[in-house]
C-alpha positions in Angstrom: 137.7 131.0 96.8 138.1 128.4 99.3 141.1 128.6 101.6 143.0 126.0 101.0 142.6 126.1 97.3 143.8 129.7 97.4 146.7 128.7 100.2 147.2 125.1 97.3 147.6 127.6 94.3 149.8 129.9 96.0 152.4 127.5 97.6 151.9 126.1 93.9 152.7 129.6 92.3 155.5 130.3 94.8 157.1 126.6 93.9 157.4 127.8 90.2 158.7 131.4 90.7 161.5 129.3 93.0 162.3 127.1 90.1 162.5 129.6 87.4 164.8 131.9 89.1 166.8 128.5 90.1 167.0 127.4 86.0 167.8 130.9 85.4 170.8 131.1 88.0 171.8 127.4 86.8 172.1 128.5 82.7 174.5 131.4 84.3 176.6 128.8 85.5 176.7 126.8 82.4 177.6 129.4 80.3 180.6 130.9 82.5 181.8 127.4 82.7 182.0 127.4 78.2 183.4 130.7 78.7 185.9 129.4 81.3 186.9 126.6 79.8 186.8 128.2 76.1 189.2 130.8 77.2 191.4 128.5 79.7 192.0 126.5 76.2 193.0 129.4 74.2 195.3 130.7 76.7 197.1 127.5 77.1 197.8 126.7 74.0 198.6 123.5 72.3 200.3 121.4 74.7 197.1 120.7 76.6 193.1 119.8 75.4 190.5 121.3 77.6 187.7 121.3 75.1 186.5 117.6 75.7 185.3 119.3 79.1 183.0 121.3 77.3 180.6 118.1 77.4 179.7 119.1 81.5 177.6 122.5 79.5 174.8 119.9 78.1 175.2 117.1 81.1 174.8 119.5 83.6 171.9 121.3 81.7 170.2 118.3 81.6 169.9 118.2 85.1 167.9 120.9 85.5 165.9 121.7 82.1 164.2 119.6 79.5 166.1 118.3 76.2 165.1 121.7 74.4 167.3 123.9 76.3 170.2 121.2 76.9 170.0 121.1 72.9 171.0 124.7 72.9 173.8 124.5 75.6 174.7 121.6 73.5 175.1 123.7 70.4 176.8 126.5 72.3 179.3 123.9 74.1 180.0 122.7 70.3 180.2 126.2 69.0 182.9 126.8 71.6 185.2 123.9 70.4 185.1 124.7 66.9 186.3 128.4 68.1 189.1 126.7 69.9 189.7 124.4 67.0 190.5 127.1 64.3 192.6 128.8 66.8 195.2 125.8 67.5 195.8 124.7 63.9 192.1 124.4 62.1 189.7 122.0 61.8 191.6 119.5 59.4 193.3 117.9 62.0 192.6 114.5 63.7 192.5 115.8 67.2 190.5 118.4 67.0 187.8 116.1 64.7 187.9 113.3 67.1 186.6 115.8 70.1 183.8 117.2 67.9 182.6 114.3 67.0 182.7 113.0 70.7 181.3 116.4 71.7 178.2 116.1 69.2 177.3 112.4 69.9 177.8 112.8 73.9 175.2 116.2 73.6 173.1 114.2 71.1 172.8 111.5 73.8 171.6 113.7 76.9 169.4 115.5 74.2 167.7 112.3 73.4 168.0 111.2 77.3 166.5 114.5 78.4 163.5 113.6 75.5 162.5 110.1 77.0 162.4 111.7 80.5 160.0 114.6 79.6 157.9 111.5 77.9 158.1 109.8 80.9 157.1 112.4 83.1 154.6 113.7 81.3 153.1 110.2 81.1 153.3 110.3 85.0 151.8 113.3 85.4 148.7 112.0 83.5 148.6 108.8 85.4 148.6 110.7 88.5 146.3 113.3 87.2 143.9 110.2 86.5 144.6 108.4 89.9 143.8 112.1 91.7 140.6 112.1 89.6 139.8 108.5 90.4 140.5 109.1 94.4 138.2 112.0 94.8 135.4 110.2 93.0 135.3 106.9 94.2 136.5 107.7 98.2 134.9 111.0 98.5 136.9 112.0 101.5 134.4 112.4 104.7 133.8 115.4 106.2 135.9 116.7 109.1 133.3 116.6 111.5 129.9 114.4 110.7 127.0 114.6 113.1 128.8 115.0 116.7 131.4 112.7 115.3 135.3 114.2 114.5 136.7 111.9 111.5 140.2 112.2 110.1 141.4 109.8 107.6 144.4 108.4 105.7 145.2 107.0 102.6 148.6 105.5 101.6 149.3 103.8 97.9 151.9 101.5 97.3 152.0 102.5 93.5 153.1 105.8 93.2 151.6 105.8 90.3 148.2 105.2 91.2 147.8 107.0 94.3 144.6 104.8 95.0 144.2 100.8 95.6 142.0 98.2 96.6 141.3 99.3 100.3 138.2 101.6 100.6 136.7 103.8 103.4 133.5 105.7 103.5 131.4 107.2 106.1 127.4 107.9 105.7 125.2 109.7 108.1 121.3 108.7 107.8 118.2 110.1 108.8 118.2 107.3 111.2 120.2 109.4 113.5 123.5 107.2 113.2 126.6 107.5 111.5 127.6 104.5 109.2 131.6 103.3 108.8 132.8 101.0 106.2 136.5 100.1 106.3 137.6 97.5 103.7 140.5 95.9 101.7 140.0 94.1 98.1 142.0 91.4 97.3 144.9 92.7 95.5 146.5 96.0 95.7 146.4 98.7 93.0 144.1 99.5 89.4 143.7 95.8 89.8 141.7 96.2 92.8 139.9 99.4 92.2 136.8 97.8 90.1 136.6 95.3 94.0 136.6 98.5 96.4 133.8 100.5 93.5 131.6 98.0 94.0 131.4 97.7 97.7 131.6 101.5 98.4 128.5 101.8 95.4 126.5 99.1 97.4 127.2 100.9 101.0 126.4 104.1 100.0 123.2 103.5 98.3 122.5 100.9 101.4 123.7 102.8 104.2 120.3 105.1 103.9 118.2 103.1 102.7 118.4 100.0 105.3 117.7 100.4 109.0 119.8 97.6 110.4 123.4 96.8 110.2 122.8 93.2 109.2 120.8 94.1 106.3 123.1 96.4 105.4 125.5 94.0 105.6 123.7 91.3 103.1 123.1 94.2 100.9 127.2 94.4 100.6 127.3 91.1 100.2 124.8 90.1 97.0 126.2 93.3 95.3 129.7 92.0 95.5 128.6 88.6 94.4 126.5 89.8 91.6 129.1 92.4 90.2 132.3 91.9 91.1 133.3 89.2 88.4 131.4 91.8 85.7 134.1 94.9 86.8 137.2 92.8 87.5 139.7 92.1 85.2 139.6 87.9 85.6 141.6 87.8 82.8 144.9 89.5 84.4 143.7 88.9 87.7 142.4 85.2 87.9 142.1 84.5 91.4 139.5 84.7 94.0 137.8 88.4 94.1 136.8 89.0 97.7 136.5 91.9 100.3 137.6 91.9 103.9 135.5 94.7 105.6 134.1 96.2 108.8 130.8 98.1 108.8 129.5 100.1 112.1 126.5 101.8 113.0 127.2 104.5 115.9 124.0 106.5 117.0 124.1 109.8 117.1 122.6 109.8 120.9 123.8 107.3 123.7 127.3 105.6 123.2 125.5 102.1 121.4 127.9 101.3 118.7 127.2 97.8 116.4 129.9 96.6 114.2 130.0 93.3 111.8 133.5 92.2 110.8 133.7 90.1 107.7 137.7 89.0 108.3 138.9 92.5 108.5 141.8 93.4 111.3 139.9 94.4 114.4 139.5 98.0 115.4 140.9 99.9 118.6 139.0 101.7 121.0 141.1 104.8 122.4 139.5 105.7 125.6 142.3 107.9 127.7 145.6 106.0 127.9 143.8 102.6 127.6 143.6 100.8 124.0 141.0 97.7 123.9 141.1 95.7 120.7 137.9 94.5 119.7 137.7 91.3 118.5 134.5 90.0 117.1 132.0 87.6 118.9 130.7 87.0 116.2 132.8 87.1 113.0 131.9 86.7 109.3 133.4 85.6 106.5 135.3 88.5 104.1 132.1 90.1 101.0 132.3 87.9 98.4 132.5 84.0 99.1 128.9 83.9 97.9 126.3 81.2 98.9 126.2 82.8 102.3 123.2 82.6 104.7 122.5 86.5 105.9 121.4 85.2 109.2 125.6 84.9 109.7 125.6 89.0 110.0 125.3 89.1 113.6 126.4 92.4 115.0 128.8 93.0 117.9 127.8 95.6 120.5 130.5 98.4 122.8 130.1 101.9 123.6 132.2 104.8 122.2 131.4 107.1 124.5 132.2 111.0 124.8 136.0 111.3 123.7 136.4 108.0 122.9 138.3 107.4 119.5 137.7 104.9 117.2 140.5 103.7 115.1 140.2 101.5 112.0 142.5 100.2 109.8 143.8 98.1 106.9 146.2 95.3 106.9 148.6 97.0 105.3 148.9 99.1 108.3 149.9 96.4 110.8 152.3 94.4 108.0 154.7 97.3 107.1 158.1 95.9 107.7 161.0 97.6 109.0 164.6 96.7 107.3 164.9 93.8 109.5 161.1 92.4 109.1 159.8 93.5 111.9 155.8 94.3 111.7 154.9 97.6 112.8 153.5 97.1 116.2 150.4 99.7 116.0 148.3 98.5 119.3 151.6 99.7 120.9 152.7 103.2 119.4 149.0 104.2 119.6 149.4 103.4 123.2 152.6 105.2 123.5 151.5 108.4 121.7 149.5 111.4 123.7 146.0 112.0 123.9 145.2 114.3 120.8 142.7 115.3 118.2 142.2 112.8 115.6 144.1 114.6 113.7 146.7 114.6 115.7 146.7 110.7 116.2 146.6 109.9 112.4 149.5 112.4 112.3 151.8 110.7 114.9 150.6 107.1 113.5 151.7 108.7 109.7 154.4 109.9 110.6 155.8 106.8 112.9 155.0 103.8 110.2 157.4 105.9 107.3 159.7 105.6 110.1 159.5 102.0 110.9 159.2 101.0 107.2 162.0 103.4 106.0 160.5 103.1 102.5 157.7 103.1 100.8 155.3 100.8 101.6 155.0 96.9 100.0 150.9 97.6 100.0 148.0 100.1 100.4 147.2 101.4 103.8 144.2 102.9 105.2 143.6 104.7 108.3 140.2 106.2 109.9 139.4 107.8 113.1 136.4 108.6 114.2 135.8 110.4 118.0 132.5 110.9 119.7 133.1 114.3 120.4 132.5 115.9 123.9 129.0 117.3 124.5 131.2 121.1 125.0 133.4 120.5 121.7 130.1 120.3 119.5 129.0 123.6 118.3 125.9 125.2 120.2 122.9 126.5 117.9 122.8 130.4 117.0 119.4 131.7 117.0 119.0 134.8 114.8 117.7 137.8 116.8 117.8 140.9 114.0 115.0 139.7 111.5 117.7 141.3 108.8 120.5 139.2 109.8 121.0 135.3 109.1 118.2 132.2 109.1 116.6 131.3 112.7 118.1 127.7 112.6 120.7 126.1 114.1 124.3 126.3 112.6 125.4 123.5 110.4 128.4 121.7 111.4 131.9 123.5 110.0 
């Protein structure tokens, strides 16, 4: 079993155990508190009514089980007043009526409370089950490390519920001996945009091996978004204008050449040391999706990413966060603040620094990927079988 699945299911495991033995400790509590206040009653006699606080046994119950088991300390917290009841003059009398009837609609109420929350979460859970499904399937996270490239990424959804929007990421390595990077955002943010980002990502995979320059890559993007986008989206909720705002690179695997086409996406930065250099296109296109455009428009630009350079890309949603007071989050300038690092350790500072700014979650999807060229001594060096018993006589795949 993998690692991290086994590490997943155990913190998983451990989180329930920690929860029973919590709802366990918690029911304790609730019943000494009926007993307490049962027998508090009894011993005071007449001249003062505890039972109406017998209504804390199903409200605090409720706060930590489901309506099944606050039903029961319901019961019991009812069970308790009619004790207390025939022990102060019966059941006939208007007093003691008027608190069990309070007592049984007040449980009643959290009961049926408790009922619509399970409903509610269990619907949530689904929907998040679904979004989880969707993510994995239609982003297929990239691989740590790709050819000699390091890539970490970074996905933040402004639904909670969805977990996944309309910006899209992907990264392809070809038998061409490059790496191709496609960073994008639909118009839109959410399930609405999901059916936008499929068709792009579908078109750039398919694409990114099968065409040998950028540009055609590019035009490829383009007539698929034009032909199928208005067949997926939903026009009818959505009306508008369905287009894409995207950057696609082509970094070979040897030399430091890099080509990159922005169609009206936010510009990349190149980390290189302590120095950040935006890169603007030269020659900028128009976002996937206008239509009616001539392919000769996908002109590439050209920089080297050299050996540690990092490569950052990004969404708009990155660089619009607000802070309380509507501030933008200024990410040419914490990416120059923060150490040299891993990528990892970069999307982890960035991460961790826009929750921070924002202070909430955030108003729309974000999307984060860095790729490094890594040093010629980080790559891993090929191990050459010598004992004809032991493994294959071929290089070692990338971990």
């Amino acid at each position: 079993m993998d690692e991290k699945v086994f590490m997943g299911k155990r913190h998983t495991w451990i989180e329930g155990l920690s929860e029973r033995r919590t709802a366990r400790w918690m029911v304790t509590v609730t019943l000494a508190l009926i007993l307490a206040i049962t027998a508090a009653d009894i011993a005071i006699g007449t001249s003062v009514h505890l039972g109406p606080f017998l209504v804390v046994a199903p409200a605090l119950t409720a706060s930590f089980a489901g309506a099944r088991l606050t039903a029961v300390m319901g019961a019991v917290a009812i069970a308790a007043l009619l004790i207390i009841s025939v022990l102060h003059g019966g059941l006939t009398t208007a007093n003691h009526m008027a608190q069990l009837l309070a007592l049984v609609i007040l449980s009643a109420s959290v009961v049926f409370l408790c009922h619509v929350r399970e409903r509610r979460t269990r619907q949530l859970n689904r929907a998040r089950s679904v979004a989880e499904t969707t993510q994995h399937v239609l982003l297929r996270p990239p691989p740590r490390r790709m050819g000699p490239f390091r890539v970490a990424w970074l996905y933040l959804a402004a639904e909670d519920e969805t977990q996944i929007g309309g910006d899209l990421l992907a990264v392809a390595h070809t038998d061409h001996a490059c790496t191709r990077v496609l960073i994008g955002d639909a118009r839109g943010h959410g399930l609405a945009a999901i059916a936008d980002a499929s068709v792009v990502l579908g078109a750039f995979r398919e694409g990114a091996h099968r065409y040998t320059t950028l540009p055609e890559l590019v035009a490829v993007l383009e007539e698929s978004v034009c032909r199928n986008v208005e067949d997926v989206a939903d026009t009818t909720l959505d009306p508008g204008e369905h287009f894409v705002t995207a950057i696609t690179l082509n970094i070979h695997d040897q030399g430091s050449q890099t080509e990159m086409i922005n169609c009206g996406h936010p510009p990349p930065l190149l980390v290189r040391g302590d120095q950040i250099t935006v890169l603007s296109a030269t020659h900028p296109a128009p976002p996937l999706g206008l239509c009616g455009l001539d392919a000769a428009r996908f002109r590439p630009d050209e920089f080297p990413l050299e050996a540690g350079d990092k490569l950052l890309l990004y969404t708009d949603g990155v660089i619009e966060a607000r802070s309380p007071t509507g501030a933008f989050y200024p990410l040419v300038e914490r990416v120059a603040a923060f150490s040299a690092s891993s990528p990892d350790g970069l999307l982890h500072h960035i991460h961790r620094d826009l929750l921070a700014h924002t202070g909430q979650p955030l108003n729309d999807d974000a999307a984060l990927l860095i790729i490094e060229r890594a040093s010629p001594h980080r790559l891993p060096r090929p191990q050459l079988a010598t004992d004809p018993d032991g493994p294959a006589a071929h290089p070692a795949g990338w971990p």
